[in-house]
N, C-alpha and C positions, 0 to 999 in steps of 0.2 A: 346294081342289084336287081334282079326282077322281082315285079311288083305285083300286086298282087292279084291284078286282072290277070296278069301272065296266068296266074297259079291255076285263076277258075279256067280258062281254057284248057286247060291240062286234066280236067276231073278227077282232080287227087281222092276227092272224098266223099261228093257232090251227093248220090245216089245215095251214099248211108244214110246223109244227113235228112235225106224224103224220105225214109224209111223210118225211122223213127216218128219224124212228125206224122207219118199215117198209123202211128200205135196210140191210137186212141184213148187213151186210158187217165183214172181222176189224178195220178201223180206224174202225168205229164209233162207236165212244166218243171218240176222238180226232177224230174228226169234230164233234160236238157240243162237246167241250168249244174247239175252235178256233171254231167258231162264237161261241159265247158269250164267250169271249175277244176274241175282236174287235170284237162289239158292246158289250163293258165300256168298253171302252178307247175304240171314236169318244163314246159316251157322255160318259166321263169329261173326254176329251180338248178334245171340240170342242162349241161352241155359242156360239151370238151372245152370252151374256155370260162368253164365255171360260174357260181351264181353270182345275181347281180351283187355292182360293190358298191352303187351309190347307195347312201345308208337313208336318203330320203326316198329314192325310186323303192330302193327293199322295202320299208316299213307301208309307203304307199303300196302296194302290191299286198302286203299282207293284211293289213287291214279289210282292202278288200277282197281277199280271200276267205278270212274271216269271217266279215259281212256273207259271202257265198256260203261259207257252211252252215251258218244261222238263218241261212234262208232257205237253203236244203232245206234243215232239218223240221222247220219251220211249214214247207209246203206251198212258198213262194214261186213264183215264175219269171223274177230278175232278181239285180241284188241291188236291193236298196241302199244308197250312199250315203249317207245324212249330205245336206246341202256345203256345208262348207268343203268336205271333203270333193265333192264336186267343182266348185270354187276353186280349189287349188289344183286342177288338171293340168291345165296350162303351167302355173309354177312347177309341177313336178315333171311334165314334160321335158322342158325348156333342160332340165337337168340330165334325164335321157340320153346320155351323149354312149351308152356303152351298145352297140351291136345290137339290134333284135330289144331292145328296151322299151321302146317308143312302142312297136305292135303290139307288147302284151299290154302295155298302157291300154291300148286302143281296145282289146282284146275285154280288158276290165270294162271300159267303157260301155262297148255296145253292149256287154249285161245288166250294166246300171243303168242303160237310156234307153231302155226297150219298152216303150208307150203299151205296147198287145204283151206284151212277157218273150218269153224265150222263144221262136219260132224256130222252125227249120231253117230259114232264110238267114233269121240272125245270130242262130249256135254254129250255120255253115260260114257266116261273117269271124265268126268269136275262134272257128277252128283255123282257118286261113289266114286272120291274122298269130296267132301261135304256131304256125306250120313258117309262118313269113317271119317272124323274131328267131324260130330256130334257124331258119337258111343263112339269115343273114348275122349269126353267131356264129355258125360255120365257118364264113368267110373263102368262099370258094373262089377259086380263081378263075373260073368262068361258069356265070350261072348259066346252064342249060337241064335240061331234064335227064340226059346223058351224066352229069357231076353229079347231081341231086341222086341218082340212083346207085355212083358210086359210093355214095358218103352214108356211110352208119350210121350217125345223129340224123341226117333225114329221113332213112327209110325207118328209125325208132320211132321218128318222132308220128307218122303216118302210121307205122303198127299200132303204136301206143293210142293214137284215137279213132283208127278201127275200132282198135277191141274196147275205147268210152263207149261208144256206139251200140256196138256187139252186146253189151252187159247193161245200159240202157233198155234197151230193147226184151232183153229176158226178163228185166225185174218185173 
């Protein structure tokens, strides 16, 4: 599968994600992290071989998705994870065995370990790894940027956080 250094070489998204970070404004951070937030969750959610089925990765994921919209709504700049929940990363990893799992794990993570909050640097981490969970749900039989283009869940999953970006950026 390519990884995700492949990805940033490619500038699937790169320049939006500076673009935002240069919209200065006091809900900021609450900007990015909805962003990110919602391209976790169509990630997690949706793709032609349907949402996740391990019922521990699912409930971990939602929860912190939950924690993300209380922290929206709240005015935060990550998503805070109570510590045990963090604690169990690893165990819920290890469980991850379905396609593109593991990334949005990862994808949950670097918003709950974000030391400065949501940057451009790491909503463009949070986007790449969910742009990387859906390729590798896809299950393409030769990853290139030529299959990637052919495939409708990748070019969705890139429209779909264009336009997070897009609608960031306006609010």
């Amino acid at each position: 599968m390519g990884g995700l250094a492949q990805h940033r070489s490619r500038n699937l998204f790169p320049s939006h994600t500076h673009d935002v970070e240069r919209q200065e404004t006091g809900n900021q951070a609450a900007r990015r992290l909805a962003i990110a937030g919602t391209s976790m969750l169509s990630c997690a959610n949706s793709s032609t071989n349907g949402p996740i089925e391990v019922e521990a990765v699912r409930s971990y994921l939602n929860a912190g998705m939950e924690a993300g919209h209380t922290a929206v709504r709240s005015g935060q700049g990550k998503i805070p994870l109570p510590e045990e929940t963090l604690d169990a990363y690893t165990e819920i990893d290890d469980q991850a065995y379905e396609p593109g799992t593991s990334h949005v794990l990862s994808a949950l993570l670097a918003c709950a370990d974000a030391p400065g909050g949501l940057t451009g640097e790491v909503l463009y981490d949070v986007l790449s790894y969910c742009y990387e969970g859906v390729l590798e749900r896809e299950d393409l039989p030769l990853v290139s940027l030529e299959e990637e283009r052919r495939n409708a869940r990748c070019i969705e999953a890139i429209d779909f956080q264009q336009r997070c970006i897009a609608q960031a950026q306006s609010a």
